[in-house]
Steps between C-alpha positions, in 0.01 A plus 500: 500500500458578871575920520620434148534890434596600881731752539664740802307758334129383523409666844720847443543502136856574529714337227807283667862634356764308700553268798558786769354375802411663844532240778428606875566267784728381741858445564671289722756276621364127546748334767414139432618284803492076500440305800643140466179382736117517578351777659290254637732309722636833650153694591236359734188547427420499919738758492398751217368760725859536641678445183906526559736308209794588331594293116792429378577634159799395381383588122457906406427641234450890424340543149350788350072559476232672516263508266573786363858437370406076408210680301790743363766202456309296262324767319856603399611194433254440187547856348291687695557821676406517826469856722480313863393732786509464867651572792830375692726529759868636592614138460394495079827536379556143427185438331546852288828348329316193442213722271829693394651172382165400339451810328139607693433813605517595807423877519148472624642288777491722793708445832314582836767636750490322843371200357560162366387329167238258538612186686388141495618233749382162353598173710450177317446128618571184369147478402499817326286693828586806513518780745553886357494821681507823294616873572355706273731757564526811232195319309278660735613868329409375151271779473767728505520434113330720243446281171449812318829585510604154292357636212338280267483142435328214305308325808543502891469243794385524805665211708512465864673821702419712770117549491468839483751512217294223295173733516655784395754403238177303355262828501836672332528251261119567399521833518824475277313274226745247539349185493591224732474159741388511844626210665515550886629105555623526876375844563141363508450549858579828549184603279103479543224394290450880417864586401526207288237594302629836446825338339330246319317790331799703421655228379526376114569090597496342873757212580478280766521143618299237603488549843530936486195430214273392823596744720467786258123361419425431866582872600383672209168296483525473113580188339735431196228590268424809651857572507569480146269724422687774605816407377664397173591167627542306848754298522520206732804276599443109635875471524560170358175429354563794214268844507207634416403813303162654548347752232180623392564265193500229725792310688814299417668195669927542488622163525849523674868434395505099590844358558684760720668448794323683825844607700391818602160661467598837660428766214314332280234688465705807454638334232142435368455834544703622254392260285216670482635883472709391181186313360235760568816784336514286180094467477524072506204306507375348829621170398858612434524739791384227757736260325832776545392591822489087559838466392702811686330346808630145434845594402528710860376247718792212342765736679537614862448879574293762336769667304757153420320367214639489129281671303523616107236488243678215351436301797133607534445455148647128517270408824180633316557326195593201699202526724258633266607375169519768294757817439457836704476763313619821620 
């Protein structure tokens, strides 16, 4: 079988005792607005260069994010024990109860004085356009963390942050022998060909999607071959086409969860994402952790909000054996 004897241990030899994961990133507050109308019959495009409208929102909603704490959320919410880490604002307090309530830590959660928690301002048509503005707000002191004060942990992930933060928490991770996922999703901008490759190297598996595949390439001048040859695997997303995992063993089509309902894709791939953390923990084969990570994604994106979705490993167990045809073993 494909990677038949892969483990978490191939590339640093260290022996996996638990599900104690390191996961670096964002948080925020997502402020999803709805417009009852087109954006198109309110701007003009004679008149973009003097742009001057106001929408209607009659629909709020406040939820929490980040991709830090969705990473966090459904990690937890399958058995594993996530150590999030990143940095927030004096308005937090809300969204600390919430990881109180859910049983997460929170002590590596730091709050920035002066500032606010990462904010996103998303304004939604009837045809699903969107227009978001984001304040990045304490995120941009993410490097005030120090991951070797966590202690130790199973794996890590490097998910999109402040940029400064993501290179150094990944060289601490290295340096720290904990093995983990780079997965800079949104955050690709903010990094050149040469800094990507530095990650990529210090990294034990890349994740990515489709489109963030490209780019990466594109600036890094190496394609996916070249890629995988520095990593364990490289893991690509096609959203709802399934995924692909690259190895030196060769590469394996996902097929995705069929039947689900698409009501909200925000957060999916952070659900993915931890799909991936708990799989790569418990040493599963390529097939099965594609297939989990498959199913955490498809469960999120049936419910609104990154953090709303019912989620137990009875349910995820039911969807993969519906989906997949066969039991999940743990």
């Amino acid at each position: 079988m494909f990677l038949e004897n892969y483990t978490i241990a191939t590339k640093l030899n260290k022996k996996v005792k638990g599900m104690r994961a390191i996961i670096c990133g964002s948080f925020a507050y997502d402020n999803i607005m709805v417009f009852g109308d087109k954006f198109g019959n309110h701007i003009l495009p004679d008149k973009i260069n003097m742009l001057n409208v106001s929408f209607l929102v009659p629909h709020l909603r406040k939820e929490f994010g980040g991709c830090a704490g969705n990473i966090a959320y459904n990690f937890k919410k399958i058995g594993g024990e996530p150590i999030p880490v990143g940095t927030v604002g004096e308005d937090f307090d809300p969204y600390r109860k919430w990881m109180a309530e859910l049983e997460v830590n929170n002590e590596y959660v730091t709050e920035v004085p002066t500032t606010y928690t990462a904010q996103a301002f998303i304004t939604t048509d009837i045809d699903n356009n969107q227009i978001t503005a984001f304040h990045p707000g304490a995120m941009d002191f993410s490097n005030a963390n120090d991951l070797r004060s966590v202690g130790d942990a199973d794996i890590g992930i490097i998910s999109p942050d402040g940029k400064e933060g993501m290179l150094n928490h990944a060289r601490q991770l290295a340096d720290l022998k904990i093995p983990f996922i780079f997965d800079p999703g949104q955050g690709m901008p903010m990094f050149d060909g040469d800094e990507l490759s530095q990650l990529i190297k210090l990294a034990n598996w890349v994740s990515v999607n489709e489109y963030e595949a490209e780019v990466m390439e594109k600036k890094t001048e190496m394609n996916s071959s070249e890629i995988t040859k520095l990593v364990e695997a490289y893991i690509v997303t096609k959203g709802a086409r399934g995924s692909m995992i690259y190895s030196s063993e060769g590469s394996l089509e996902i097929p995705p969860v069929k039947g689900v309902k698409v009501v909200d894709p925000t957060g999916c791939g952070d659900a993915y994402r931890a799909g991936l953390l708990y799989g790569l923990c418990n040493n599963f084969d390529p097939l099965k952790l594609g297939r989990l990570s498959s199913v955490l994604g498809a469960i999120k994106v049936a419910s609104k909000g990154t953090q709303n979705h019912s989620l137990s490993r009875d349910s995820v167990e039911d969807l993969y054996k519906e989906s997949f045809g066969e039991k999940l073993l743990w």
